[in-house]
Each structure stands twice: as structure tokens, then as C-alpha cells.
C-alpha positions, 0 to 999 in steps of 0.5 A: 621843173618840178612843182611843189603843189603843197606849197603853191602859192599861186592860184587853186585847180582847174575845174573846167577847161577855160578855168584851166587855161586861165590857170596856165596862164596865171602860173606862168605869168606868177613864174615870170614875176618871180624872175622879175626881181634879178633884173629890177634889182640890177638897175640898182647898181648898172644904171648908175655905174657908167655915170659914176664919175659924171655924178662926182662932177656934179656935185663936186666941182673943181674938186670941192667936196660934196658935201660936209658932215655936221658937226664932224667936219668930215668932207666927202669928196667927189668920187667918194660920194659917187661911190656910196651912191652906188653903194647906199642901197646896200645899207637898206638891203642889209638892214631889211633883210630880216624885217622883210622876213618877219613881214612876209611871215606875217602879212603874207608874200603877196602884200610884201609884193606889192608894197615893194614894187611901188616903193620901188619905182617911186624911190629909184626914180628920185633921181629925176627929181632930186638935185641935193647931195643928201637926199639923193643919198636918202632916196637911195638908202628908201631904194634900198629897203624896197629892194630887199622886200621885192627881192625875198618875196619872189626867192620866197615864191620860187622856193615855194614852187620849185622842187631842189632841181628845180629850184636850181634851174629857176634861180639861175633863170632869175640870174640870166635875166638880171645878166639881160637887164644888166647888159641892157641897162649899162648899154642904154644908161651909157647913151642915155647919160650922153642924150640927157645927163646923169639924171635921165638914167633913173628913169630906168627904175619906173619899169617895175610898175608893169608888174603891180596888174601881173602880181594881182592877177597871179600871186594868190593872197596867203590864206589866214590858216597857213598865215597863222601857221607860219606865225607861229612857227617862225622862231626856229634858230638860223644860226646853223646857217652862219657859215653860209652868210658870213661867206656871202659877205665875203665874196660880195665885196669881190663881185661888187667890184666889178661895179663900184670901182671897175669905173676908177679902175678904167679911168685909169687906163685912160677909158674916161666917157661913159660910153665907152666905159659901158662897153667894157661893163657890159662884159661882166654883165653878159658873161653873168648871164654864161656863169648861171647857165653853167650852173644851171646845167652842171652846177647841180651836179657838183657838190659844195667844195666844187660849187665855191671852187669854181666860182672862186677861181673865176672870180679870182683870176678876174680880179688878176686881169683887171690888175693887169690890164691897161687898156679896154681888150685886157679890162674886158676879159677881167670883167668877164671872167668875175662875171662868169663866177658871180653868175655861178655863185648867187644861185648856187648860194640862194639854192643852199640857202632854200634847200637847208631852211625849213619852209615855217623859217624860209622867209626870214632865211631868205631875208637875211641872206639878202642881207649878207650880200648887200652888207658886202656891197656897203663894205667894199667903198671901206675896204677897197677905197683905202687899199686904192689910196695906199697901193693903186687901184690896179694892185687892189685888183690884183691883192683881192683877186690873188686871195680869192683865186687861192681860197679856191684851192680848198677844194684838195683839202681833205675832208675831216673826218667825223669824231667817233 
């Protein structure tokens, strides 16, 4: 992969041999951090996803509503609540997204680092500790806005360091890996949720921690000219990029409903422990994993139209499956083909956004792209839960899965032709 060394922001030349040594190894060690943040920010939606009903139960027995909002008299219902569990990071990741941009550009990547790993592993792991419906909603909107600051500083340092190429192959490496720590944590916050109960699986989110001494040791500070620099150059307009987030939002209610309804959706097919609900989630995890190393080694030898294409037919014809399924072989196949087209699309997108951006606009890009997705993620609970209430939760499956299966056909549209 080639390196970018004008925009290194790792540590300086080698001058002796044992100085290069620890140079090697510093750069490897900072390119592991910034892959770490794919699978640190999995956990926020796979740790909890086969525990879903269990925290519906939880907080509200024998079908009383979590909780009631004051003054509106609006109650919350038990599966409700469970999905905005899920889902409530979302609203910190997509109100972060630009602060986390202009914090970057001012304090520098390696402050925003560190502050969001910490926050991270203290308000992921708030459910070990937490027991009241509200703050437990609170602690996971806190998780939220670390997420979006741990997640923009590392794509901010892979497109620092890597050249288009490979920018591509970095960012599909960060995916396989947030498809590794997927598969695990579903597997493992399945048995653990057996053992310990919904709560023992926020544990999960204190993992991060390694990280802080590897940061330290390998991300260099930004130095105050470049710091001032990119200050003062920060104000350029994003608003050419519109077209890119707009269809970020869009595609993320697709590809989060492989998380915050496929439990519903199994229940329904008569698949209600989270054991053997986590079995069937581990698919869409794994086949992520497979889409990114598509894209990896053919994806960059694609254009635009055929980058959305293929990912949307994939994502598509999961939602189909899953509409048709009734049992665990079928819901596993549509969750493995959504999947394959999610691991494809979240690199390919994140290198349109690095390789259109100037570097001086770079973080608040990155920033706002996050959001974007994560805006997608809060959305679904709005838009799918009334359609599952109207037509089932299996033609929800189907309708949004036929119209993201069809969009794919835009591929055999002719191109406009560029007015004289």
C-alpha cells in the first residue's frame, strides 16, 4: 500500500537502526489503531442485538410500557424501547459528526483520539451498572458521540496515510475487521446473555482501553504550524458532496435492518432465544467480512454506478429473503446477502468521500459522513416500525428490499450527456 509520507501523521524518520526499528514498529502498531475503530464500533450494535427482546422484557413486564414521556403521555412499549436502545447511539453519532470535524481541525487527531476511547469504554459499559430505563437511553446517546469522535479520527488518519489504492484496501481491512469483532461479539453476547443476563454483555465495550498506551506510543501530536494551517483553511464548502451523504442515509436504513428488526423478524419465524437467534446474526456479520474483500480486490477496479450496483442488488435481494423466510436456513441466507452488500458499500463510500475532499476540509468530511449513516440508523425504528405494524414485519422485509434491489437497475441508464 502506498504511503502518503507528506501527510504522515505518525512519528518522524529513522536515524539509526534501532530508531528504525522502533519506527516500524510505531507505524504498524498506528495502522492497527486506525482499523481498530470498525470493530469497537460493531459492539455498539451487535453486542446488543440478540439480547433485544431480553431487554424489552426487562423493563417492560407483562406488556407495561417502559416508560411514559412527561407531559406528553406518550408511552413506550416494551419492544420499542429496546429498539431505540439499539438505535440511540445513532443520535450522537449523527449530531457529532461535525463537531468531531472542527475538533479535529483544531485540537488535533491525536487529543480526539484519546478522549473518545475513554469515553467510549466508560458510557459503553454503563449498562453493567445502570437499571433505569432513561439513563440507560442517556448513557447510550453519551456512547454515541464518542463513537463518532473514535471513528473520524482513525478514517481521518487512514486517509492521511494512504494513497486512493490504498485508501481502498485500508478501508475494506477496517470493515473485515469490524465483520470479525461482529461475529464474535453476536456469538459471545449470545452465550453471555445466557450465563449473565442481558447485562453481562456491556462488558464488551470496556475493551478499547488497550488502545489509549498504543495511541500514545504511535500517533504522533499534530504540530502547531500544520494545526494553524488547517484552521485556517477548514471554511471551504462540503456542500458538493450532498449527493453522497443524502445516499448514505438512505442506504443505512437498509443495512441497519439486519440489526434492529432481524430479531423481530425471527421471533416471528418462531426463532425466540438469543442463542439460537445469534446464529442466524452471525451470518450478516461474517458475509461483511466476504463484501469488503470483494471490494477490496474488485471494487477499485469498478466505477461509481458499478460500486452502488452491486451492492445494492445484494442488499436488495437480502431484504427479499428475509421477507420470504420462515425458518432459520432461508433468514440466514438474507442475512448474509445484506451482509455481503453492506461490507461492499461502507468502504467504497468512505473512500468516495476521502478521495473528493481536500485534506485542509478532510475531517469535518469525514465527520459529516458518519453522520449520514448513523442519521440512517436513528431513522429505521421510524420508518420501519410503522410499516411492520401496517403490513407485517415480513412485507417490510420484502417492500424495502424490492425498491433497493430495483434502484440497482441504474447501472443501464445512459449517462447525460455534458451540455455544450
Amino acid at each position: 500500500m502506498a504511503i502518503e509520507e507528506t501527510e504522515d501523521p505518525l512519528a518522524g524518520n529513522a536515524v539509526s537502526i534501532p530508531q528504525r526499528l522502533i519506527d516500524r514498529w510505531r507505524d504498524w502498531i498506528g495502522i492497527a489503531v486506525m482499523v481498530s475503530s470498525a470493530p469497537s464500533l460493531a459492539l455498539i450494535f451487535t453486542a446488543t442485538a440478540p439480547v433485544l427482546p431480553l431487554i424489552a422484557k426487562h423493563f417492560a413486564p407483562g406488556g407495561q410500557p417502559a416508560f411514559t414521556i412527561p407531559g406528553l403521555g406518550i408511552s413506550i412499549d416494551g419492544p420499542f424501547f429496546a429498539q431505540l436502545v439499539a438505535t440511540m447511539p445513532s443520535i450522537g453519532l449523527m449530531l457529532g459528526g461535525g463537531p468531531t470535524g472542527l475538533a479535529i481541525d483544531r485540537f488535533g487527531v491525536r487529543r480526539v483520539l484519546l478522549c473518545a476511547l475513554v469515553a467510549f469504554a466508560f458510557f459503553g459499559s454503563a449498562g453493567l451498572y445502570l437499571d433505569d430505563p432513561v439513563w440507560l437511553l442517556a448513557s447510550r446517546l453519551a456512547l454515541g458521540f464518542a463513537a463518532i469522535a473514535y471513528g473520524s479520527a482513525t478514517i481521518w488518519l487512514i486517509g492521511g496515510r494512504f494513497t486512493d489504492a490504498g485508501r481502498a484496501r485500508a478501508l475494506s481491512y477496517r470493515n473485515i475487521l469490524g465483520g470479525i469483532a461482529g461475529l464474535t461479539s453476536v456469538l459471545l453476547a449470545g452465550h453471555v446473555a445466557e450465563a449473565a443476563g442481558w447485562q453481562g454483555v456491556f462488558i464488551l465495550f470496556l475493551a478499547p482501553l488497550l488502545l489509549i498506551p498504543a495511541t500514545i506510543f504511535a500517533i504522533a501530536p499534530q504540530s502547531a504550524d500544520r494545526q494553524k494551517s488547517a484552521e485556517g483553511e477548514a471554511k471551504q464548502s462540503l456542500a458538493f458532496l450532498w449527493p453522497i451523504f443524502t445516499l448514505a442515509v438512505l442506504l443505512a436504513v437498509v443495512m441497519m435492518m439486519n440489526t434492529a428488526q432481524l430479531s423481530f423478524l425471527l421471533i416471528d419465524n418462531g426463532i425466540s432465544s438469543p442463542h439460537a437467534q445469534s446464529h442466524v446474526m452471525v451470518a450478516g456479520s461474517f458475509m461483511t467480512m466476504v463484501g469488503s474483500i470483494l471490494y477490496s480486490e474488485l471494487g477499485i477496479r469498478l466505477g461509481v454506478r458499478g460500486n452502488y450496483s452491486v451492492p445494492a442488488l445484494l442488499l436488495g435481494a437480502g431484504g427479499i429473503t428475509l421477507g420470504l423466510s420462515h425458518g432459520a436456513l432461508m433468514a440466514t441466507l438474507g442475512a448474509g446477502l445484506s451482509g455481503t452488500g453492506a461490507g461492499w458499500m461502507i468502504p467504497h463510500f468512505s473512500r468516495l468521500i476521502l478521495g473528493r475532499t481536500p485534506a485542509s476540509a478532510r475531517g469535518r468530511a469525514v465527520g459529516l459522513f458518519f453522520s449520514a449513516i448513523y442519521l440512517g440508523d436513528l431513522i429505521n425504528p421510524f420508518v420501519v416500525r410503522p410499516l411492520a405494524v401496517g403490513f407485517g414485519i415480513h412485507r417490510t422485509f420484502l417492500i424495502i428490499g424490492g425498491v433497493v434491489a430495483v434502484s440497482a437497475l441504474q447501472i443501464f441508464v445512459p449517462k447525460r450527456r455534458p451540455r455544450e
